[in-house]
N, C-alpha and C positions, 0 to 999 in steps of 0.2 A: 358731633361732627368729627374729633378724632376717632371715636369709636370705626365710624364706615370709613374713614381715611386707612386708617393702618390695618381694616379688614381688605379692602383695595390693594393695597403692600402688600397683604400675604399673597392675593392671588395672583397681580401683577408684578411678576417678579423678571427681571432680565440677569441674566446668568454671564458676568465679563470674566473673557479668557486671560489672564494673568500669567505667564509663562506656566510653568506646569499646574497649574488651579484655577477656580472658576469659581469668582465672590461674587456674590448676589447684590444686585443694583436695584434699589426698592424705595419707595414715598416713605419708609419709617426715618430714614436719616432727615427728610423733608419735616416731616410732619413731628419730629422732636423738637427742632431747631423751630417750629413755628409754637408749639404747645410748652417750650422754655417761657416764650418771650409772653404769650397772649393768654397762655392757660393758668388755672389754679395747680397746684403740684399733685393736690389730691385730683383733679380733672385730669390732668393727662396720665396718672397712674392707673386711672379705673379706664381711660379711654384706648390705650393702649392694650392694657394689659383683654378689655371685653372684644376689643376689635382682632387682636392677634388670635385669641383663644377659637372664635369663631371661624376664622380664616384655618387654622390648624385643624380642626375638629371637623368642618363640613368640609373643606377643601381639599388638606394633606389627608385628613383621615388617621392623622397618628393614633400611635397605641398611649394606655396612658402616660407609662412609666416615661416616653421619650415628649409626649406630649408638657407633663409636670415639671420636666429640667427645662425645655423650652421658654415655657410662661416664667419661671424660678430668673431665669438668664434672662429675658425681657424683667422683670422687675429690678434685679439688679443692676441693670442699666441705667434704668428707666432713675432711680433713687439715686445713684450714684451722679448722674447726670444733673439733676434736679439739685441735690447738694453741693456740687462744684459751679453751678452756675447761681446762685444765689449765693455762694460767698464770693463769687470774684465779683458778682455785679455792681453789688455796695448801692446806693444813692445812684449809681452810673444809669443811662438810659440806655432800655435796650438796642434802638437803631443808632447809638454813637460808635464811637471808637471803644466805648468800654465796654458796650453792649458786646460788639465784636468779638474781643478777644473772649471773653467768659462763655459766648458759645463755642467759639474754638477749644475752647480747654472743656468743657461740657461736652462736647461732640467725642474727642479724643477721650475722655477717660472713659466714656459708655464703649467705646470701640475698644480699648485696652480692655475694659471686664468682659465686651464678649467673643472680639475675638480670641481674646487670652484663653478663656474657659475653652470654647470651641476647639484650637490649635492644639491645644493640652491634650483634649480627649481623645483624639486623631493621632497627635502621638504617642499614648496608648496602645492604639491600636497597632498602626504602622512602624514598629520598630526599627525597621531601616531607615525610616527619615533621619538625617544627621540634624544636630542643633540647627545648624547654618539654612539649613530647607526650611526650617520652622520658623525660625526669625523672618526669613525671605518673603514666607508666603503670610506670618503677621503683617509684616511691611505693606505687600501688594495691597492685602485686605485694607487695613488702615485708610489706605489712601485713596482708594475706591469709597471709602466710608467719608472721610474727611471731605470727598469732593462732591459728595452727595449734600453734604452739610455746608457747604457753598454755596449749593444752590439754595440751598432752605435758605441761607442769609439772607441771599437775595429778593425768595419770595416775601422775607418777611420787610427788609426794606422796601418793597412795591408796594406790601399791604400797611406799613406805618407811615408812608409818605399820604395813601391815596388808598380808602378800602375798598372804591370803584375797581382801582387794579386786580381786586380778586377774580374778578369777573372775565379778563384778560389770562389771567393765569390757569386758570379754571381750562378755558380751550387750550392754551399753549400746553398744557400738559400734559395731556393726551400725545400731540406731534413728535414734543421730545420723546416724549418714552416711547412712539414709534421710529426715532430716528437712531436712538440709541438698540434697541430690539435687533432691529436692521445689522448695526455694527455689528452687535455681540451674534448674531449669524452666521456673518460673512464670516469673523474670524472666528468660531468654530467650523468651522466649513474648510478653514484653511490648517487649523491645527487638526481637526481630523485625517487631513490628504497628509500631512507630515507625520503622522498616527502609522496611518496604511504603507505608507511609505519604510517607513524605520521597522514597520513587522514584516514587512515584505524584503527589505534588505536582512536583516536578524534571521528569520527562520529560511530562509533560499540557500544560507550554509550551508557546505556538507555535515551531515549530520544524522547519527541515526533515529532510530523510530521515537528510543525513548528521549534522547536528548530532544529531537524536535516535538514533544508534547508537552515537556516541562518548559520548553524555551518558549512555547505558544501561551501556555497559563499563564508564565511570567508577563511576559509583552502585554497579556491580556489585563489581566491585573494591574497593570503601571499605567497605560494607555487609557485604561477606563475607570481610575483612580480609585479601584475597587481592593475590599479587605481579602475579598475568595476570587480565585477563580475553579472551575472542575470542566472537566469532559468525562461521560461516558462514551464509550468507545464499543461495538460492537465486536467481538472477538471473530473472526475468519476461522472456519470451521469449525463451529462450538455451535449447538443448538439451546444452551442452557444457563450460559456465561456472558455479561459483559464487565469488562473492566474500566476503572473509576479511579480517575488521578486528580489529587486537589494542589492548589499551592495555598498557602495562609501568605500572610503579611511581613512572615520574618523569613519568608524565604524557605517553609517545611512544608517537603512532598509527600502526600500520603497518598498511599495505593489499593485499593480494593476491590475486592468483585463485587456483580452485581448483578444479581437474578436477572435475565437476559426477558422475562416477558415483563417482569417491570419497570426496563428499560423501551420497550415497545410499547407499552402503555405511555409511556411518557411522550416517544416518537408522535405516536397516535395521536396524543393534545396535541401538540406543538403543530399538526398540520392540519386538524380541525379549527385550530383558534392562531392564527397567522397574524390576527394585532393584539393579541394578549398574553404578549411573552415579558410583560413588563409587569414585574408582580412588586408586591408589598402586603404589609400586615393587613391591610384591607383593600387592596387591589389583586385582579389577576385571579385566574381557576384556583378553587380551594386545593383541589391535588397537583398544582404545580407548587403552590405555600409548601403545604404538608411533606412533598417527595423533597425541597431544597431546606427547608428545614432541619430535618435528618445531618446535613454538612455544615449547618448552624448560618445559614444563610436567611437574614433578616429582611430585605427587599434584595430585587435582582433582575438580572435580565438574563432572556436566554432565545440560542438560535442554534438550526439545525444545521449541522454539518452534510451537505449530501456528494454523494458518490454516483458511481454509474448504476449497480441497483438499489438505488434509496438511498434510504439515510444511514452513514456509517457513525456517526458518532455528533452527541449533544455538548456544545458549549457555553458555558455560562460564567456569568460575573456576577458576585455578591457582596453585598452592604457597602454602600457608596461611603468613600472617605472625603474629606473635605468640603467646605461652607456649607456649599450645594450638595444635601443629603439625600438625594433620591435621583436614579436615573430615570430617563426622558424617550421620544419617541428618537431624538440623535442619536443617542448613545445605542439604541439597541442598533441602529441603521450600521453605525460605525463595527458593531460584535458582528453582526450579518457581514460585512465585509470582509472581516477577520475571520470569521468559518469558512468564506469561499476561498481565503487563501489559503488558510489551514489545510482546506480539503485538495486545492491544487498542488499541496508541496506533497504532500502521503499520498495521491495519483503521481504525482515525478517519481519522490522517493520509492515510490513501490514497480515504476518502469524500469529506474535504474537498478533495480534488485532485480528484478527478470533476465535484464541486458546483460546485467553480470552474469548471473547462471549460466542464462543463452551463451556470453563469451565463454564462460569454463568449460559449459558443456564442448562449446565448438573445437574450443583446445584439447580439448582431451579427445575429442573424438581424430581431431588434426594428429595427435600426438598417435595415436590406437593406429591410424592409417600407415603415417611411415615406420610405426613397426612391423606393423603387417608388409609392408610392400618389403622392409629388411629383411622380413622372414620368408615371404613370398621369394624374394630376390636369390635369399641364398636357398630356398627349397630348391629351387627351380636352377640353380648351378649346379645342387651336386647330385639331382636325381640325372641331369642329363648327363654330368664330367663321368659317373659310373656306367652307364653303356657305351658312353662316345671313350671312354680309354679302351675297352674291351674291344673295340667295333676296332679302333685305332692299333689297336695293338695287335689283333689280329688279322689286321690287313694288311699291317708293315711284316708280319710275319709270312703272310703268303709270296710277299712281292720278292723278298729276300731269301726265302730258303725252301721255295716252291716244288724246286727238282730233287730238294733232300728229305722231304716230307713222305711220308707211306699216305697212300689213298685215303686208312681210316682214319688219321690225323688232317688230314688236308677237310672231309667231309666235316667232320669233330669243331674244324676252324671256319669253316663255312656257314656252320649252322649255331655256332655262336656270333658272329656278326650278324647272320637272320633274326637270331634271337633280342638280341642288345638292340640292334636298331628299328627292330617292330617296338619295343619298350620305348626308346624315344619317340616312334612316331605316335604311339599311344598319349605321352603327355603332353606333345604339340597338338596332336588334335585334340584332347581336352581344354587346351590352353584357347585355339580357335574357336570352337563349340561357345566358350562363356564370354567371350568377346564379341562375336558374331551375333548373339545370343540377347547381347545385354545392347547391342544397338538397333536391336529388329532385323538385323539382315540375314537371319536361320533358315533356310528353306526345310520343310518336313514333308515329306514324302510318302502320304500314306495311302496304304495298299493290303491286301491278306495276305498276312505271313502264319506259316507254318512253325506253332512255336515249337513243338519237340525237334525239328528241321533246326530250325535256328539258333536252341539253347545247345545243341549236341554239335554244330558250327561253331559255337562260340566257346565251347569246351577244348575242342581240338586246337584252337588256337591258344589255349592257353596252358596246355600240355607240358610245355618246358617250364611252367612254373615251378618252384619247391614247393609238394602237398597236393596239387594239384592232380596225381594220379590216383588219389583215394578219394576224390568229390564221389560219391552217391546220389545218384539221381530215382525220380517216381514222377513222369512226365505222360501228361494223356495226353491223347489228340485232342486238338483242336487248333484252330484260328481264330487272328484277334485281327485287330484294326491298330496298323503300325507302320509307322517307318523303317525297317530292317536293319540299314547300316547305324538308326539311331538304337533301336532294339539291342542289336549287337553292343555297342560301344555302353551301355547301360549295362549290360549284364559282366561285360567287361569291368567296369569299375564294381561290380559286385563283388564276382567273385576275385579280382586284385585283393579289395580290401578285407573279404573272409579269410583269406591266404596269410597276407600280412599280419593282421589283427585278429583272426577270431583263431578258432579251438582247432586241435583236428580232425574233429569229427565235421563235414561240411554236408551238409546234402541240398538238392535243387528240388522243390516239386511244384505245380502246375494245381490249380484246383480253379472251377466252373463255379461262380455263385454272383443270382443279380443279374445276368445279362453281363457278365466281364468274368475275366480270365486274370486271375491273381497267380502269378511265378513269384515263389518264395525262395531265399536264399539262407540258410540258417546252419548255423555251426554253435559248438558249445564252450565257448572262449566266456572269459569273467561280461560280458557287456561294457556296456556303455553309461556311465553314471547318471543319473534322470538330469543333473542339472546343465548335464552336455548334450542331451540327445535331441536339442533341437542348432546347436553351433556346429551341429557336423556338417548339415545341410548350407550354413554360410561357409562364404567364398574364404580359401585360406586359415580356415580354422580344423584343427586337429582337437579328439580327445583324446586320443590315445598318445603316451608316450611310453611305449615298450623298450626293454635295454636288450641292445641286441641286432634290432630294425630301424633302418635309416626314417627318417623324416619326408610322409609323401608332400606334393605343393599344396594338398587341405582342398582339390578341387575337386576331385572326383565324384564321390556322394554331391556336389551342388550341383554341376551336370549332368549328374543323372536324374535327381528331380527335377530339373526342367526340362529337360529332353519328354519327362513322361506326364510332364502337364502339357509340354505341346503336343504331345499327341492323344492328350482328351483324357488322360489317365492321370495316376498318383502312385508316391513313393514315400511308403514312413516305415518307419522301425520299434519293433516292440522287444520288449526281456519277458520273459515269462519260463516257468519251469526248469531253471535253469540252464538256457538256450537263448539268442540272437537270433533274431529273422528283420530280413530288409524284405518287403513284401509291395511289388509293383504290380498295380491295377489298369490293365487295357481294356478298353471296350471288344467286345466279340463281335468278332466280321461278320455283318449281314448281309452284305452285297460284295460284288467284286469292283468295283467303281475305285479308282485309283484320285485322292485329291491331295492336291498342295498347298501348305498351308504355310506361311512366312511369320518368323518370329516377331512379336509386337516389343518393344523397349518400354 
């Protein structure tokens, strides 16, 4: 009868939450306290000891080695207890007062030898527990054990009074230990919410990647009163790597890679087998044993960290410390909670790393703008202050010494105001063009133009340039499909900026290929460096800084390729052979059909 009593104990076991620990509430404190008083010493050593083994063995399934300390620590109980209650009993009878007290002191020293051994070895392990933790949780145990042994008093005064009352006791026993089950529920239920709570206040810190993976193992580790805890982590653009952080028990992090497809392999169990993440030496898939063994992990539990594609990283907890030496279907429920916060704070933590970028990026582009606009600002002062003094100063000269001027002086002063303030009109209506431009309000105006007509209009106008009177031109006939005034003002900023910047050899030529009409513009000045030759085309940017030549406003070249994609065409620039060419492509006029076309933003 002891024997299936304390096999019953092993299996019916309720687990009482004790501030930070969870002592096992079991029929053996019962069923001592009944096999003191009623049993032979050699009967309840052989009934316990055949009843516990069975319970371990079919039940727990332990290994031997933890299996043979087990039974070793039920004997010593078991004798120690038998010993101290047969010397205090004396002549005394067991349902008296002296009965009483000698299973009190019998109850207490079996609880002294096992929880003492137990307590002991846990501190071993867990070297951060301070003395004070350990006495505490002796204590809790103790007294969970002592009150189990109260009961037993009890049952055995029912059964020495009346052994009818076994029969009584028999049903009632079942209810308590459903009532008690029930407690020990509820408050794990309530220590786990203060669990999730304290990891969810703890890791929401600011805090970086790696601090917030060490601070998660930790919490993991205390919270599920485990010896390990680890995550692998899937590494973000690495096809071949994941990395593996452990904490041990004294607070040491270690860090490793870890072959990234048997890391996936692992992924792979873990969502084929969704209730068999709760391993042990003989529980649980043999390659989740085998792969957590490796980090010396003895039983364990483990849950998927997942992300927006899949799984980013596996966390686990290993070799349960304290009374209750094995985790449960709780405790992994409790890790699966702690992976989804995990997994929510590295989704935060990885937005607010974005947002930051995004902010710097934003600033630095905020910062690029008002320099540009101070460079812009001051291009655009003193490209206009140099014709508008000249226009100015030789207007105040006409007004004032009109009638003392000779004819060729006066024409001389005339035609440098033509000249100076055709220059400014040219940069205002560039400056119109990309603003007009960039809000859709562009009209284009296309029709067949006569390009040799056109490029030899647009030379003459630009006559008073310095260099200007050695451009060489090789222009065929033909016509394209163009807006004119925009044609003009394109070839305009060409050859400006060949003048300015390029060599002095300039020449113009024309060439038919494709069904388009390519006019090139090419001089033999050093180029353009490749890593500039597409900033020249944005608004207000220069490559050129030459000593000698003022600073244009950097618009030029960008109104001129948009001018000639609105009109169905293109504008790039190549170096080759030791030459510059800007080479604009229009389509060839097929028809005479005149259309208008409005700039899109």
């Amino acid at each position: 009868m002891l024997a299936i009593g304390f096999l019953l104990s092993g299996v019916f076991v309720v687990h009482l939450p004790v501030r930070k620990d969870a002592h096992s509430l079991s029929l053996s404190e019962v069923l001592m306290v009944l096999g003191l008083a009623l049993a032979t010493p050699a009967g309840l050593i052989v009934g316990r000891l055949g009843g516990s083994a069975t319970a371990l063995v079919l039940h727990r399934r332990q290994r031997p080695t933890k299996l043979a300390f087990n039974l070793a620590l039920a004997y010593l109980e078991t004798t120690a207890a038998i010993a101290a209650y047969r010397r205090l009993l004396g002549g005394a009878t067991p349902a008296g007062p002296g009965g009483w007290w000698a299973t009190f002191a019998a109850v207490g020293i079996a609880v002294v030898v096992g929880l003492g051994m137990v307590t002991w070895v846990i501190a071993l392990h867990d070297r951060r527990r301070s003395l004070q933790e350990v006495l505490r949780s002796l204590a809790a145990g103790g007294a969970v054990s002592l009150g189990a042994g109260l009961i037993g008093l009890v049952y055995l005064l029912l059964v020495w009074a009346d052994p009818r009352n076994g029969i009584i006791l028999t049903v009632l026993t079942p209810l308590v230990y459903g009532a008690v089950a029930a407690f020990s529920g509820l408050a794990k239920q309530h220590r786990d919410l203060q669990a999730v709570y304290d990891f969810a206040r703890e890791i929401h810190r600011p805090l970086m990647v790696e601090e917030m993976v060490t601070t998660t193992l930790d919490q993991v580790r205390r919270l599920l009163r485990a010896e390990l805890a680890d995550v692998v982590m899937f590494r973000e653009g690495s096809a071949d790597i994941a990395d593996r952080t452990s904490i041990g028990s004294d607070g040491t992090v270690r860090n490793a890679e870890l072959d990234k497809s048997d890391a996936r392999d692992l992924a792979r169990l873990l969502l084929a087998n969704p209730v068999e993440r709760v391993f042990s030496p003989a529980r649980g898939p043999e390659r989740l044993r085998v792969h957590y063994a490796r980090v010396g992990f003895d039983n364990g539990i483990v849950a998927p960290v997942s992300g927006p594609g899949g799984i980013t990283a596996i966390l686990a907890a290993g070799n349960r410390l304290g009374p209750v030496q094995t985790f449960d279907r709780d405790d992994l429920r409790l890790l699966e909670v702690l992976a989804k916060q995990f997994s929510d704070t590295m989704a935060r933590g990885r937005l607010v790393r974005l947002l930051q970028e995004e902010a710097a990026e934003r600033e630095r582009q905020a910062a690029n703008l008002i320099r540009s606009k101070d460079e812009f600002l001051a291009s655009v002062s003193h490209e206009l202050r140099t014709p508008l003094t000249a226009v100015h100063a030789g207007a105040e000269l006409l007004r004032e010494q009109l009638h003392q001027l000779e004819q060729s002086e006066v024409v001389e002063l005339v035609e440098c105001v033509a000249r100076e303030s055709g220059e400014m009109a040219d940069i205002i209506e560039d400056l119109l063009v990309a603003a007009r431009a960039d809000i859709g309000n562009l009209t284009i105006k296309m029709q067949r133009i006569d390009l040799q007509a056109e490029i030899e209009g647009t030379l003459a106008s630009v006559r008073n340039l310095v260099g200007a009177q050695h451009i060489r031109t090789r222009l065929r006939a033909g016509t394209a499909q163009a807006d004119p005034l925009r044609f003009r003002q394109i070839m305009r900023n060409l050859l400006t900026n060949a003048l300015r910047y390029g060599g002095t050899d300039i020449e113009i030529y024309t060439e038919h290929r494709d069904g388009q009409w390519a006019v090139i513009v090419s001089d033999d000045g050093p180029g353009i460096p490749r890593e500039s030759r597409e900033a020249i085309f944005v608004s207000y940017q220069r490559a050129h800084q030459v000593k000698g030549v003022t600073g244009s406003v950097g618009l030029g070249l960008t109104v001129a390729r948009r001018l000639a994609e609105l009109m169905g065409g293109s504008l790039g620039y190549r170096h080759q052979l030791g030459r510059s060419s800007f080479e604009l492509r229009l389509n060839a006029a097929s028809t005479s059909t005149s259309r208008h076309l409005r700039a899109v933003s």
